[in-house]
C-alpha positions in Angstrom: -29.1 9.7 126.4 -31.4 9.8 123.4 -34.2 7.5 123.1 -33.6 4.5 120.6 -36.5 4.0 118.1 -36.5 0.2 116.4 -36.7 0.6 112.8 -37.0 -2.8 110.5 -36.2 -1.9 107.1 -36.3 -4.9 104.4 -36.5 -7.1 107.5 -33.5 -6.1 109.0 -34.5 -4.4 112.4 -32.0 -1.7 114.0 -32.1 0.7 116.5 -31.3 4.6 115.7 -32.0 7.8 117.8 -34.8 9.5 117.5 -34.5 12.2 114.5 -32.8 10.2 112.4 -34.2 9.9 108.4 -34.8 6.6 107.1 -31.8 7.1 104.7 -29.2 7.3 107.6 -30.4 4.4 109.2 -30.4 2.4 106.0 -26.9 3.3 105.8 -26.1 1.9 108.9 -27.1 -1.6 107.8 -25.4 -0.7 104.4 -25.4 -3.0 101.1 -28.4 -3.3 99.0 -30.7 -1.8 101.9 -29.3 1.6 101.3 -31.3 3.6 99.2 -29.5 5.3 96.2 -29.1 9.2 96.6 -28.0 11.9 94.0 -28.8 14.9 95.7 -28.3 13.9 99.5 -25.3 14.8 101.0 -24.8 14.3 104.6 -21.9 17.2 104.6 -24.4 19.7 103.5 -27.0 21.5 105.2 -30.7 21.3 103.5 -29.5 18.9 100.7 -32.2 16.3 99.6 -35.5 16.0 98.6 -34.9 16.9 94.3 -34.1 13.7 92.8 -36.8 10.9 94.5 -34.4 8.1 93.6 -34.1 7.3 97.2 -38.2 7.0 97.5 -38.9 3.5 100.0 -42.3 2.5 100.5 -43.5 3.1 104.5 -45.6 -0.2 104.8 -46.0 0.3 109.0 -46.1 3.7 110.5 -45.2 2.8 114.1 -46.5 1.2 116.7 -48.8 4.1 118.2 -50.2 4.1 113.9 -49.0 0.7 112.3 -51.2 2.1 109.3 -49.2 2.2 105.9 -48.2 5.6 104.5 -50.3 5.8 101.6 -47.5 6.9 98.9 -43.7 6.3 98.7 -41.8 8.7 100.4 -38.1 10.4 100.2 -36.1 8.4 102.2 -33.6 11.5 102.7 -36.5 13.4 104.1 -38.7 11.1 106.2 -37.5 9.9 110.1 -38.2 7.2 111.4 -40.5 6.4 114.3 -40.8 3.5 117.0 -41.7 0.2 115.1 -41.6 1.3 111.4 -41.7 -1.2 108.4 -40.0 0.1 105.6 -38.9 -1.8 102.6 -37.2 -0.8 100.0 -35.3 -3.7 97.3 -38.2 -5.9 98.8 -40.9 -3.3 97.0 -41.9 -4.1 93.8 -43.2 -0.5 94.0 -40.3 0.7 94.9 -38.4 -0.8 92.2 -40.6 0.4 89.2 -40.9 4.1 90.7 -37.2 4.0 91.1 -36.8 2.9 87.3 -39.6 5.8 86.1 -36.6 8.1 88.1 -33.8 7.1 86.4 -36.2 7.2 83.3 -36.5 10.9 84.3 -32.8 11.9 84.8 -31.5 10.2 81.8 -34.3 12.2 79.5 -32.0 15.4 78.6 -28.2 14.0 79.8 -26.4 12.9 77.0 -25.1 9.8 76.1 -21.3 10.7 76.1 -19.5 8.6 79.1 -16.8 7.5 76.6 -15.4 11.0 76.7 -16.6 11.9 79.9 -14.0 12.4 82.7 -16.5 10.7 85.4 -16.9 8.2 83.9 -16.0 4.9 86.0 -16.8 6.9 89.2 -20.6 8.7 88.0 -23.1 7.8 90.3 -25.7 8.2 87.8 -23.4 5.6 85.4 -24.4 3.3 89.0 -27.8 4.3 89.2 -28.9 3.5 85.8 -27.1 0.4 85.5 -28.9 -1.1 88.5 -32.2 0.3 89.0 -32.4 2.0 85.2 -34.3 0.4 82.0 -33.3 -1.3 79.2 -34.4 1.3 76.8 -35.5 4.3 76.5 -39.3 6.5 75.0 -37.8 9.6 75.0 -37.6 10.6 71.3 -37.2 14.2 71.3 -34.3 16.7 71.0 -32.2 16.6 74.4 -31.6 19.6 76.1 -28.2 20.9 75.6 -26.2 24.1 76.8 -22.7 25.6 76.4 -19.6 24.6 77.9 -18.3 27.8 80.4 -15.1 28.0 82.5 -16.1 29.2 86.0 -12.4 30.4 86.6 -8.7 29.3 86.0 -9.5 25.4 87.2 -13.5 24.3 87.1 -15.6 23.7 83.7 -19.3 23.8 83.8 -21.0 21.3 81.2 -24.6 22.2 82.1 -25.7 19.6 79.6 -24.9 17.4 81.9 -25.9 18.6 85.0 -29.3 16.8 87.1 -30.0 19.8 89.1 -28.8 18.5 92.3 -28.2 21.3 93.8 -25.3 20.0 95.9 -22.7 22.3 94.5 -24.6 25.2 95.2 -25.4 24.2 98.9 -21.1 23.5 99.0 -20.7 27.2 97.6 -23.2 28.1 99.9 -22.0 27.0 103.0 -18.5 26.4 102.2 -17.5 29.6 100.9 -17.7 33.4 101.9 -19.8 34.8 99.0 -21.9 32.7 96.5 -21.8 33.8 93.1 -23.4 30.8 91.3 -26.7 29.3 91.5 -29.6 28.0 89.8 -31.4 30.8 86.8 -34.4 30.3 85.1 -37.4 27.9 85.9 -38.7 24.7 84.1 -36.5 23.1 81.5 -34.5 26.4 81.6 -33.1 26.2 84.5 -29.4 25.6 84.6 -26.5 26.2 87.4 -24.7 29.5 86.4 -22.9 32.8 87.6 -24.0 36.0 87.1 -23.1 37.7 84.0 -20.1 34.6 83.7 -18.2 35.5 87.2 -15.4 33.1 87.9 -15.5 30.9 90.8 -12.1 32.2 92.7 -13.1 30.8 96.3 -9.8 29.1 98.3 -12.5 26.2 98.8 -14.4 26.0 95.7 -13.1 23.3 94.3 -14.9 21.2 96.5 -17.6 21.1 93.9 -16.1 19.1 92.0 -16.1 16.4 94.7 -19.6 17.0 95.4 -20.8 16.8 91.5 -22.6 13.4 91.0 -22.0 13.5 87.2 -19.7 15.1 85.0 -21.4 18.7 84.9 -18.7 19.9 87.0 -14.9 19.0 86.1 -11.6 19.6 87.0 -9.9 21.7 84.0 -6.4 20.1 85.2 -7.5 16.7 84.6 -9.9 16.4 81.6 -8.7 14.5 79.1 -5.5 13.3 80.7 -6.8 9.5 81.5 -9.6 7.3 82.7 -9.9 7.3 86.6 -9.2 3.3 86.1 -6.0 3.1 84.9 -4.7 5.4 88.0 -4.4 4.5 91.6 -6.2 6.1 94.3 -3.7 6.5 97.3 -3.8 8.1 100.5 -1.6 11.6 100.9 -1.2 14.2 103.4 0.6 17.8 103.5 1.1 20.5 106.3 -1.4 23.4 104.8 -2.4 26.1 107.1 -5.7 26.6 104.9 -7.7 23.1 104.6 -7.1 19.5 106.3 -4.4 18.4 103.9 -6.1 14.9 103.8 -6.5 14.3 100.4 -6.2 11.2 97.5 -3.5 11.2 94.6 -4.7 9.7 91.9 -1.3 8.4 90.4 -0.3 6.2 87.6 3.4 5.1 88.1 4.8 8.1 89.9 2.8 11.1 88.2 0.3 12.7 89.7 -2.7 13.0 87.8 -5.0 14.9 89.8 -6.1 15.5 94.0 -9.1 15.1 95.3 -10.8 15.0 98.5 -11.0 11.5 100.4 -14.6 10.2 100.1 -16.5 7.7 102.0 -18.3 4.4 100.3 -21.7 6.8 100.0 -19.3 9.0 97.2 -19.3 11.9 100.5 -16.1 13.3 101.3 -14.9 11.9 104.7 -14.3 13.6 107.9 -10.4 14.4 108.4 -8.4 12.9 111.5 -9.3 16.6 112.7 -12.8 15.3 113.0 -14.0 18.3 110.8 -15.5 17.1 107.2 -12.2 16.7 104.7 -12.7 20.0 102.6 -9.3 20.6 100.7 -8.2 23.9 99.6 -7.2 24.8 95.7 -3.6 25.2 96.4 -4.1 20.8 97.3 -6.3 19.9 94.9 -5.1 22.1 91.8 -1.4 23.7 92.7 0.5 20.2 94.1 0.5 18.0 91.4 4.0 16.1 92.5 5.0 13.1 94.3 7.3 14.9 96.2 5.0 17.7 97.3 3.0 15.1 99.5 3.8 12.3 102.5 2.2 9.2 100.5 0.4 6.7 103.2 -0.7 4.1 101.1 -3.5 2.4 98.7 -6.8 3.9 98.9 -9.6 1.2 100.5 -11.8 1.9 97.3 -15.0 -0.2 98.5 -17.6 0.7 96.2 -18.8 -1.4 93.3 -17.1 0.7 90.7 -14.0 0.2 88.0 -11.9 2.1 90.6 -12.3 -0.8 93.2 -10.7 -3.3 90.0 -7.2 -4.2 89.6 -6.0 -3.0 93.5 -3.2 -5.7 93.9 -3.2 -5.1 97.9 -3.2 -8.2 100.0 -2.9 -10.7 96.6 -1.7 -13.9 97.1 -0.5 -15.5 93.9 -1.0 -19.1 94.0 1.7 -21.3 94.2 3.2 -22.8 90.6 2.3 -27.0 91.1 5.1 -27.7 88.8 8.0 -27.3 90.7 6.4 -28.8 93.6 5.5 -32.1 91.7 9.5 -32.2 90.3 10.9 -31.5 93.3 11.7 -27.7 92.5 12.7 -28.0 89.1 11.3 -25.3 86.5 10.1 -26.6 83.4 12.0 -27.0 80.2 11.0 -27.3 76.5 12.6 -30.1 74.6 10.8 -29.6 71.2 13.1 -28.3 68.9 10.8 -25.9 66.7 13.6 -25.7 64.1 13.0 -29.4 62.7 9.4 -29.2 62.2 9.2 -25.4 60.9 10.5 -24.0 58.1 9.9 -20.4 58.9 12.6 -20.1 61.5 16.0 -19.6 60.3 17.5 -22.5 61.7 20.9 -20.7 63.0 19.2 -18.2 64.7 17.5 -18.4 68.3 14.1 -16.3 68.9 14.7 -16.6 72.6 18.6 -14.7 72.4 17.4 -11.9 69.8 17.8 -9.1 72.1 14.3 -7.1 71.5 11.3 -8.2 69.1 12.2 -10.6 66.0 12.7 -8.3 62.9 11.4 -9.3 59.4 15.5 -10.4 58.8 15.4 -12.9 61.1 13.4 -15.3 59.0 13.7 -16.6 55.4 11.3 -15.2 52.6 8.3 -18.2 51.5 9.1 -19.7 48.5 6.8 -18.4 45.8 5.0 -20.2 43.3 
């Protein structure tokens, strides 16, 4: 058995293994103590480190060295050891680096989330809302590059992109030959493929999932509606290449697009398989019906986003006190609007007309 290590973060004491990072065990008290992350992702290998918005200020060491560490450090990156203090909402510290972050990210992506298809489910939408700035210093020309179609189903809007490097890692590990990747240094550095090579993998798709903006889209679904106005539900289907796990988003009974099921962290889940829930392209871009999948129910969307809004599952609609007080009987109206207006023809009754009122079913005003 692995030796526990007692780990208080914003005074809220837990005991993890030994190896585990600061973030992880943050996550395990969840809420508010959990750093953010936009280039973490527990699913892939070597992720972390790029984007410092999950920086937490190390105010004991342990007990061997209670000492402070003397800067903020990645939580993503840093493990945790026998007695450590770490705060993180409780930093004042904290909170301003995290803001000069955000700051950072937002200084070349464009402002354009009402015609961006993550919108209502962009982590850095999240991110800026709670730990960003009023305003902005940045008064230069942004940054911008053009669109390109990596293949039949996946558009690359690099003006977007935060240089997470999460889809490469997926590509990476995920696939059998990686054609894209980072070119270029400095404020030239963008995610392509070489000499504009299509992305044609079974699995890479999955990029899209792991995209915490909207750099990386599915061609299928742009422009067809806003992620709030559809439903999030649970599917499954017998495919012999991936899991078969996935969510329909739906509105009424049309499929609007598939995606991979993901966790409250935005990370795709791990299937009933117990391997992580990487769908194949014939699920996410090839079964856009109904009828193509075996519908389990609503998605339990539990992170503070638009998605998580209008989910009628469990309502209770409270009870009408009228009928109680008169003994079941529904209300009436005894005002006769025809005596004290003269706009209604008096012969004819609103409530019958059979669809909306037309202009002929009230007199002209008498002019002057």
């Amino acid at each position: 058995m692995s030796e526990l290590f007692k780990v208080t973060i914003d005074n809220i004491t837990i005991e993890v293994p030994a190896g585990t990072t600061i973030l992880q065990a943050a996550r395990k008290i969840g809420g508010e103590v959990a750093p953010p992350a936009m280039c973490y992702y527990s699913k892939l290998k070597g992720s972390g480190g790029k984007c410092r918005t999950c920086l937490v200020e190390v105010s004991k060491g342990s007990e061997k060295d209670p000492r402070p560490m003397p800067k903020l450090v990645a939580s993503c990156r840093t493990t945790v050891m026998d007695g450590m203090e770490v705060k993180n909402i409780t930093s004042e510290k904290v909170i301003d680096a995290r803001a000069g972050v955000v700051e950072f990210l937002l200084l070349n992506h464009p402002l354009d989330c009402p015609i961006c298809d993550q919108a209502g489910e962009c982590h850095l939408q999240d991110l800026s809302y709670e730990h960003g700035k009023e305003g902005t210093r940045f008064e230069f020309q942004k940054r911008t590059f053009h669109k390109h179609d990596l293949g039949p189903y996946i558009q690359l809007h690099m003006t977007r992109c935060i240089l997470c490097y999460r889809c490469v890692f997926t590509a990476d590990q995920l696939t059998n030959k990686r054609v894209h990747g980072v070119l270029s240094r400095g404020d030239h550095a963008e995610i392509a493929t070489y000499i504009e090579k299509s992305l044609d993998n079974d699995f890479i798709g999955n990029v899209i999932d792991v995209c915490p903006v909207g750099a990386l889209t599915d061609k299928t679904f742009r422009f067809k509606n806003r992620v709030w106005f559809t439903k999030p539900v649970d599917a499954h289907r017998d495919c012999d290449k991936c899991c078969g796990e996935v969510q329909l988003w739906m509105r009424g009974d049309e499929v609007f697009r598939v995606t991979a099921r993901k966790d409250e962290w935005g990370e795709i889940k791990d299937s009933s398989k117990g391997s992580t829930g990487w769908i194949c392209n014939e699920c996410r871009f090839e079964k856009k019906f109904a009828s193509d999948w075996t519908i389990e129910g609503p998605t339990q969307v539990n992170r503070h986003s638009v998605i998580s809004q209008g989910h009628y599952v469990g309502l209770k609609k409270p009870n009408e006190t009228f009928e109680k007080v008169m003994n079941g009987r529904e209300p009436r109206l005894f005002m006769d609007i025809h005596s004290v207006s003269e706009v209604n023809k008096p012969e004819i009754q609103l409530s019958l007309i059979h669809g909306p009122a037309h202009s002929d079913d009230f007199k002209e005003n008498n002019k002057d």
